[in-house]
PAMAR-105956 format. One record per residue (C-alpha): chain; x, y, z; residue number from 1. Coordinates in nm, 2 decimals, padded with zeros to 4 digits. Each point is the difference from the previous one (the first is absolute). Example, Ala and Ser with C-alpha at 12.3 -4.5 7.8 and 13.67 -1.06 7.14 Angstrom:
REM residues 2
+-------+--------+--------+--------+-----+
: kette :      X :      Y :      Z :  nr :
+-------+--------+--------+--------+-----+
:     A :  01.23 : -00.45 :  00.78 :   1 :
:     A :  00.14 :  00.34 : -00.07 :   2 :
+-------+--------+--------+--------+-----+
//
This chain:
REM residues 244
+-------+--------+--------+--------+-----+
: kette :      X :      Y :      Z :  nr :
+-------+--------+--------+--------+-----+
:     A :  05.97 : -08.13 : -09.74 :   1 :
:     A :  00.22 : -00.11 :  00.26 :   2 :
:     A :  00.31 :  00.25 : -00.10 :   3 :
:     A : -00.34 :  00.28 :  00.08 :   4 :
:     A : -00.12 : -00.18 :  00.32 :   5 :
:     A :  00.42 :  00.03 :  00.12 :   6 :
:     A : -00.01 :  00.34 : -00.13 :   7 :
:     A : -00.32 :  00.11 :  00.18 :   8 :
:     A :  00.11 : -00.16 :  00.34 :   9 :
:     A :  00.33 :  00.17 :  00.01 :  10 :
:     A : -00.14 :  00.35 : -00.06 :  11 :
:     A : -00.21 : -00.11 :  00.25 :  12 :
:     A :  00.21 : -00.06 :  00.22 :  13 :
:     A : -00.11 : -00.35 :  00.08 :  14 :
:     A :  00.40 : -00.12 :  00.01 :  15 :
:     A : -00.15 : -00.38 :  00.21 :  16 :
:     A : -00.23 : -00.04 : -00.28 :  17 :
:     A :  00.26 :  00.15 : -00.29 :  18 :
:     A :  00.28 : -00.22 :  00.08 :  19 :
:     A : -00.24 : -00.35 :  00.15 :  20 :
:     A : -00.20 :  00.04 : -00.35 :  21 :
:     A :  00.34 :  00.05 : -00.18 :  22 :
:     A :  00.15 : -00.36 :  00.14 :  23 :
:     A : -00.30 : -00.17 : -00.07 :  24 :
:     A :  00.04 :  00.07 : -00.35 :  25 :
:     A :  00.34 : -00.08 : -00.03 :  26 :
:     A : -00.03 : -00.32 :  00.14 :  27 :
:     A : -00.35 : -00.05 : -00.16 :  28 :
:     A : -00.19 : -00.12 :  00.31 :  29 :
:     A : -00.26 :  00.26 : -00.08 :  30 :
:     A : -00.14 : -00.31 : -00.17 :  31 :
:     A : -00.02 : -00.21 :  00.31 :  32 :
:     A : -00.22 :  00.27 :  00.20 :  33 :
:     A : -00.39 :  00.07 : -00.04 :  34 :
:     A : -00.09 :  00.37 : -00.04 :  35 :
:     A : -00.12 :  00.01 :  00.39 :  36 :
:     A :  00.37 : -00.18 :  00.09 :  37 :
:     A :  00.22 :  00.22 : -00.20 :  38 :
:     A : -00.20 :  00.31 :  00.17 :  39 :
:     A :  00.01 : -00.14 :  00.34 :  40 :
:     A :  00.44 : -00.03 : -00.09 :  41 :
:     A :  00.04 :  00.35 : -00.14 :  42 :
:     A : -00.20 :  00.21 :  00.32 :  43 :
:     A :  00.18 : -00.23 :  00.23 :  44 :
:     A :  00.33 :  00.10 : -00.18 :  45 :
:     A : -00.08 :  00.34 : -00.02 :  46 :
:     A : -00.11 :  00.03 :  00.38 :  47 :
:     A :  00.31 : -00.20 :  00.11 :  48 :
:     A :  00.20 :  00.24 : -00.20 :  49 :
:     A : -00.17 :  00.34 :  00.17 :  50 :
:     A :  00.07 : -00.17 :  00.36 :  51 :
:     A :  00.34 : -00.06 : -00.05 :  52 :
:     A :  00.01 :  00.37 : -00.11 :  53 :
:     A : -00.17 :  00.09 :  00.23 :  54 :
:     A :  00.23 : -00.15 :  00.29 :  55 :
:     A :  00.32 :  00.09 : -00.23 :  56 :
:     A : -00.17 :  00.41 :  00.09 :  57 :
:     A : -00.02 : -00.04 :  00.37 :  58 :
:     A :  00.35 : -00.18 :  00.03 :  59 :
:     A :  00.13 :  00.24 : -00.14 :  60 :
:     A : -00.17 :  00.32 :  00.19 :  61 :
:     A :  00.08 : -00.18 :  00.33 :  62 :
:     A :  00.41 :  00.01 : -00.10 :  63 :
:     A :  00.08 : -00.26 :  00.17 :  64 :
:     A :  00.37 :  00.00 :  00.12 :  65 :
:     A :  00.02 : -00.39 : -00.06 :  66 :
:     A : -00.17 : -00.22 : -00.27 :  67 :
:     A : -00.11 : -00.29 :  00.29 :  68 :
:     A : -00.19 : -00.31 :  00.01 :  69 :
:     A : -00.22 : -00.18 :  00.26 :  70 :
:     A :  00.14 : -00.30 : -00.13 :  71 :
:     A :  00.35 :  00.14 :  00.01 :  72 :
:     A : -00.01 :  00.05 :  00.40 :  73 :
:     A :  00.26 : -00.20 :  00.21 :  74 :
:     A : -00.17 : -00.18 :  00.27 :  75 :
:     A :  00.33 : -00.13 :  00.17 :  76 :
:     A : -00.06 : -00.10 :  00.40 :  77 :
:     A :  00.24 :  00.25 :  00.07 :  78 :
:     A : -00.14 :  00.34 : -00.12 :  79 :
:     A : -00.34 : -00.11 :  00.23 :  80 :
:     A : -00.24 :  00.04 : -00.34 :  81 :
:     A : -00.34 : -00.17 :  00.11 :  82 :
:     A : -00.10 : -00.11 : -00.38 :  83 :
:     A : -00.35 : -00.04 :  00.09 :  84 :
:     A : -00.01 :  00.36 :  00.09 :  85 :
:     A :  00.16 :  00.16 : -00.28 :  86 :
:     A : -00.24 : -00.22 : -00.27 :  87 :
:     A : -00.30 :  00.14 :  00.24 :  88 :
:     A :  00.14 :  00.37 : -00.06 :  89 :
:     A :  00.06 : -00.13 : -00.35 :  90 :
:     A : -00.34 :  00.01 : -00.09 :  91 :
:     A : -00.05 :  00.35 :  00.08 :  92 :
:     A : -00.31 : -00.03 :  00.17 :  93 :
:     A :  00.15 :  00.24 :  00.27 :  94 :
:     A : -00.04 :  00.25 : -00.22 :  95 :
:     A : -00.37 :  00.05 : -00.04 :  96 :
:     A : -00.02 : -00.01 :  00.36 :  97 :
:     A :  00.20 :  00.29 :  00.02 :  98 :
:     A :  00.29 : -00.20 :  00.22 :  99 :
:     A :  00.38 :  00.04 :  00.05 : 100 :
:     A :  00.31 : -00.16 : -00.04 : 101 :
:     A :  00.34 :  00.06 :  00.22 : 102 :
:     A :  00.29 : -00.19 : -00.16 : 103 :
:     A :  00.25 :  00.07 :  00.28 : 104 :
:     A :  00.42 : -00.14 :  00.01 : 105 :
:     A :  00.36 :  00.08 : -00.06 : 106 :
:     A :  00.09 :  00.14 : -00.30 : 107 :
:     A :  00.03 : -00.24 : -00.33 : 108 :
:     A : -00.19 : -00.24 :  00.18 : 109 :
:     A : -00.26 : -00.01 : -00.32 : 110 :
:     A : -00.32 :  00.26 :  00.13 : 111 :
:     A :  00.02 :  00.23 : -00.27 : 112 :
:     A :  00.00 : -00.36 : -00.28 : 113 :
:     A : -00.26 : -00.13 :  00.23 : 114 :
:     A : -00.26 :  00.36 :  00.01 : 115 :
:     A :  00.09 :  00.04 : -00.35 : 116 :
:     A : -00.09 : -00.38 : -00.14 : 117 :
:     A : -00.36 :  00.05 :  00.23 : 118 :
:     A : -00.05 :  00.35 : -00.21 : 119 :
:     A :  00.04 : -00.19 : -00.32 : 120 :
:     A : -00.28 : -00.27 :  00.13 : 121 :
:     A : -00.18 :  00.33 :  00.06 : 122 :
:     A :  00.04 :  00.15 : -00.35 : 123 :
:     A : -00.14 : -00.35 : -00.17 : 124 :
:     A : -00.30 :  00.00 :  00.22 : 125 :
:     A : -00.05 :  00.35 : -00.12 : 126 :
:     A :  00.08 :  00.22 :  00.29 : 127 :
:     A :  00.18 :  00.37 : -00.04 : 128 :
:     A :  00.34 : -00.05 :  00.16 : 129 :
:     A :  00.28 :  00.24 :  00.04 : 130 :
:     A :  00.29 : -00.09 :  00.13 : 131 :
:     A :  00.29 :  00.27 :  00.22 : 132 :
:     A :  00.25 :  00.03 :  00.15 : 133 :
:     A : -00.04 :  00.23 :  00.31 : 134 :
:     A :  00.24 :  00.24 :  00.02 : 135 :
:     A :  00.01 :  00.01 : -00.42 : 136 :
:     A : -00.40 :  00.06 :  00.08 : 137 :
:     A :  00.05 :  00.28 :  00.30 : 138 :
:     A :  00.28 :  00.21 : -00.21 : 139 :
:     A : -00.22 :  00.03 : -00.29 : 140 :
:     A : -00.32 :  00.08 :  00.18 : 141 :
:     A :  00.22 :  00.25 :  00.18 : 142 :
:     A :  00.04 :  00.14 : -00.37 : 143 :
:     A : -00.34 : -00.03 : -00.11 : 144 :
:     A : -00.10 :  00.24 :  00.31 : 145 :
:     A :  00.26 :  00.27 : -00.14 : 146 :
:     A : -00.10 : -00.01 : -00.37 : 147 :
:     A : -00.40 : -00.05 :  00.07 : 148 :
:     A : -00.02 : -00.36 : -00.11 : 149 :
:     A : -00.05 : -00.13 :  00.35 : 150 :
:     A : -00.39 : -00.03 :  00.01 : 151 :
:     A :  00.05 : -00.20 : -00.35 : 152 :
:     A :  00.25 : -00.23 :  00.14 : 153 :
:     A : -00.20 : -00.07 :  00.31 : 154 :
:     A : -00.30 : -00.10 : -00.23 : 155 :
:     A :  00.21 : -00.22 : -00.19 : 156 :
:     A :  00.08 : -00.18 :  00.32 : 157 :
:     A : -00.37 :  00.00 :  00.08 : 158 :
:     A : -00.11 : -00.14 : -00.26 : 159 :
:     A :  00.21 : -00.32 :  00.00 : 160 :
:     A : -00.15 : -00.31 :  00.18 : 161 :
:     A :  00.29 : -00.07 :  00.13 : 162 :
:     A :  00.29 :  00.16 :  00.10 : 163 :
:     A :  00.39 : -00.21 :  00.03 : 164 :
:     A :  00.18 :  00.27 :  00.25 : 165 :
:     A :  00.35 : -00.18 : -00.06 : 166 :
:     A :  00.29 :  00.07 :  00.25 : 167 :
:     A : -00.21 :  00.20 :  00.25 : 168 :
:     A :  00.23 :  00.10 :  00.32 : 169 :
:     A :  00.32 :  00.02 : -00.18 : 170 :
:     A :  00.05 :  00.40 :  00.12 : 171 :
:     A : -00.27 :  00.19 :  00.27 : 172 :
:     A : -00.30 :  00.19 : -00.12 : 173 :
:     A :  00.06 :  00.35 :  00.02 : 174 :
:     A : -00.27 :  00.24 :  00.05 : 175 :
:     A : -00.16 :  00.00 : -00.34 : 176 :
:     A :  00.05 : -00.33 : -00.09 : 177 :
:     A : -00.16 : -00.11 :  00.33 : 178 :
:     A : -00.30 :  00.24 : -00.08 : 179 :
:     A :  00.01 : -00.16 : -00.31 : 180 :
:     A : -00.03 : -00.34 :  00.07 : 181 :
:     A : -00.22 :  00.08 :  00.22 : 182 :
:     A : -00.26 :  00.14 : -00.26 : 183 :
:     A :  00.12 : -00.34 : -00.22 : 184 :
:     A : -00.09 : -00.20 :  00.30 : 185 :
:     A : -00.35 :  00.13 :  00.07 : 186 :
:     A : -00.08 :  00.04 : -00.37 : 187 :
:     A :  00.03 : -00.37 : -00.01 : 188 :
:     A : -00.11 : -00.10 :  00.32 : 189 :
:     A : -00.33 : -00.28 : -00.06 : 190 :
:     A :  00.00 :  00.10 : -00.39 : 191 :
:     A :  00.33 : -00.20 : -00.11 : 192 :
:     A :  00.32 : -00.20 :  00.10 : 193 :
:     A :  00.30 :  00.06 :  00.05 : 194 :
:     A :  00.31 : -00.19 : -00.01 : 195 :
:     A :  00.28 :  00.11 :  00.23 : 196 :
:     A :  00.44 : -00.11 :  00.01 : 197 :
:     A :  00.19 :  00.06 :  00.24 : 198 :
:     A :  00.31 : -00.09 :  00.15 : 199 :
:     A : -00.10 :  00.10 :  00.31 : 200 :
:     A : -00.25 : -00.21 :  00.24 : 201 :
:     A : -00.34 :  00.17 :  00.01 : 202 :
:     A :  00.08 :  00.10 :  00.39 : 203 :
:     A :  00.30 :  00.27 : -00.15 : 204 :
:     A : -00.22 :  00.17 : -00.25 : 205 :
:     A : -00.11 :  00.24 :  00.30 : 206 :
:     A :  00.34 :  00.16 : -00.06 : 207 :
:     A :  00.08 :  00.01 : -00.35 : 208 :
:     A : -00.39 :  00.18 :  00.00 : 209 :
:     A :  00.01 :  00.23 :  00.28 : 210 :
:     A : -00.18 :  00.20 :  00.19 : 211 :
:     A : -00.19 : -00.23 :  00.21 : 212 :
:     A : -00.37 :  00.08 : -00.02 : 213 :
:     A :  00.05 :  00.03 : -00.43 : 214 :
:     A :  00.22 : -00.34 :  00.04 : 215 :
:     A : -00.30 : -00.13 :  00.20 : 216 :
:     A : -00.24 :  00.06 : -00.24 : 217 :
:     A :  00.17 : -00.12 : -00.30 : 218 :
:     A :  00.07 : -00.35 :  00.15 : 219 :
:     A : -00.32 : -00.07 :  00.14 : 220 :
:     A : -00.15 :  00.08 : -00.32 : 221 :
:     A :  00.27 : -00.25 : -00.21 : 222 :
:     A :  00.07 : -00.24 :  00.26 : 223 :
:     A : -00.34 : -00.10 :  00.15 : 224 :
:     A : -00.08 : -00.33 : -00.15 : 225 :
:     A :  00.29 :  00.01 : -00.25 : 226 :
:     A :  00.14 : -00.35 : -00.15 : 227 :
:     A :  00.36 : -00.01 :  00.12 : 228 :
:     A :  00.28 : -00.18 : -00.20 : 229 :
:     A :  00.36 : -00.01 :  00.21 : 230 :
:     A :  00.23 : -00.10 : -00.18 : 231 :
:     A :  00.32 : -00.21 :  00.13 : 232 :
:     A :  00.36 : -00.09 : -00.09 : 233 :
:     A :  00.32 :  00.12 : -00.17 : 234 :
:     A : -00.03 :  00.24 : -00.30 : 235 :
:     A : -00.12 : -00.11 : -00.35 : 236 :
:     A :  00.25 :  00.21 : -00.19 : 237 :
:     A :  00.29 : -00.15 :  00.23 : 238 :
:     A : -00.06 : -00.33 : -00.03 : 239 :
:     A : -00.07 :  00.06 : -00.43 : 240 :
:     A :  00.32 :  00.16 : -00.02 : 241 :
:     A :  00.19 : -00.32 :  00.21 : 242 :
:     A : -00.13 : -00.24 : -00.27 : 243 :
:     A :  00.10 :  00.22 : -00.29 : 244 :
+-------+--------+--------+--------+-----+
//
């Protein structure tokens, strides 16, 4: 009966309840559960299993460019880190209010660990996270208007509860990519967050945007009421590779 019952849940596809059901009879603690018990154990396998899965899916669709931690952030006096704050942004409850982050400071000072560790908080909450990196993001938009994918892409992006804009500033907008960004920007604006790097301070991304009244409009849209992380101190990479 029990070799069916295994059978059963496997084409099933109930893999919590397969494999829970499946170490309870090896070890023979079937015997110390009552019929409700051993229920309760299996469905609580078998949705703990489908969660995990579940955030394993949207991990994965965000492509993350690190595999970060909360718990793995440096907090050192030095890189001015206000713990408090980054546990509040931790809990993502940003997010359903439709705020932003800026994570603004020199290069390898830790923002892109730092958005990417507060995407993975968003993923186990349950949140649709994808993750870019700006130009990478602007080039291949730039392709997607040539080959007719564009609207698609731009869906994709709209559809994602929050956005991880990773090394934003790094070259100027040109003219469709400013449009662009533009059309990202509004999209988003009161319906979902974004989280923004940058080497440069807020004030320079007039520049690297352009065109004053678009430049206008983008920032007041992202930067009105945005959480600000600015991040301090020497280089994370440098000072790795002098310990190595």
């Amino acid at each position: 009966m029990n070799t069916d019952t295994l059978d059963k849940l496997r084409k099933l596809k109930f893999f919590g309840m397969f494999h829970a059901f499946k170490s309870s009879l090896e070890t023979g603690k079937t015997n110390d559960y009552t019929a409700d018990e051993l229920l309760a154990q299996l469905i609580d396998a078998e949705w703990d299993y489908r969660e995990n899965r579940r955030v394993d899916r949207q991990i994965l669709y965000a492509r993350f460019r690190y595999k970060a931690s909360i718990e793995d952030v440096h907090y050192h006096a030095e890189r001015s880190i206000d713990r408090n704050q980054v546990m509040r942004l931790a809990d993502c409850t940003f997010i359903p209010r439709n705020e932003n982050l800026l994570i603004t400071g020199s290069t390898g000072i830790g923002k892109s660990y730092l958005a990417s560790a507060i995407g993975y908080q968003a993923c186990i909450m349950g949140y649709k996270v994808l993750y870019a990196s700006t130009p990478k993001l602007f080039a291949k938009l730039k392709m997607a208007k040539a080959d007719g994918s564009y609207i698609k892409e731009i869906a994709k992006i709209e559809r994602q509860q929050l956005l991880i804009l990773d090394d934003f500033g790094i070259q100027p907008f040109a003219a469709q990519s400013r449009a662009t960004l533009m059309e990202i920007i509004e999209d988003r604006h009161g319906k979902a967050s974004l989280i923004i790097t940058s080497q440069l301070p807020v004030n320079k991304w007039y520049e690297v945007i352009g065109e004053k009244t678009i430049a206008d409009a983008i920032l007041d849209r992202i930067v009105h009421d945005a959480h600000r992380l600015e991040l301090k101190g020497e280089s994370m990479r440098k000072n790795a590779n002098r310990n190595n």
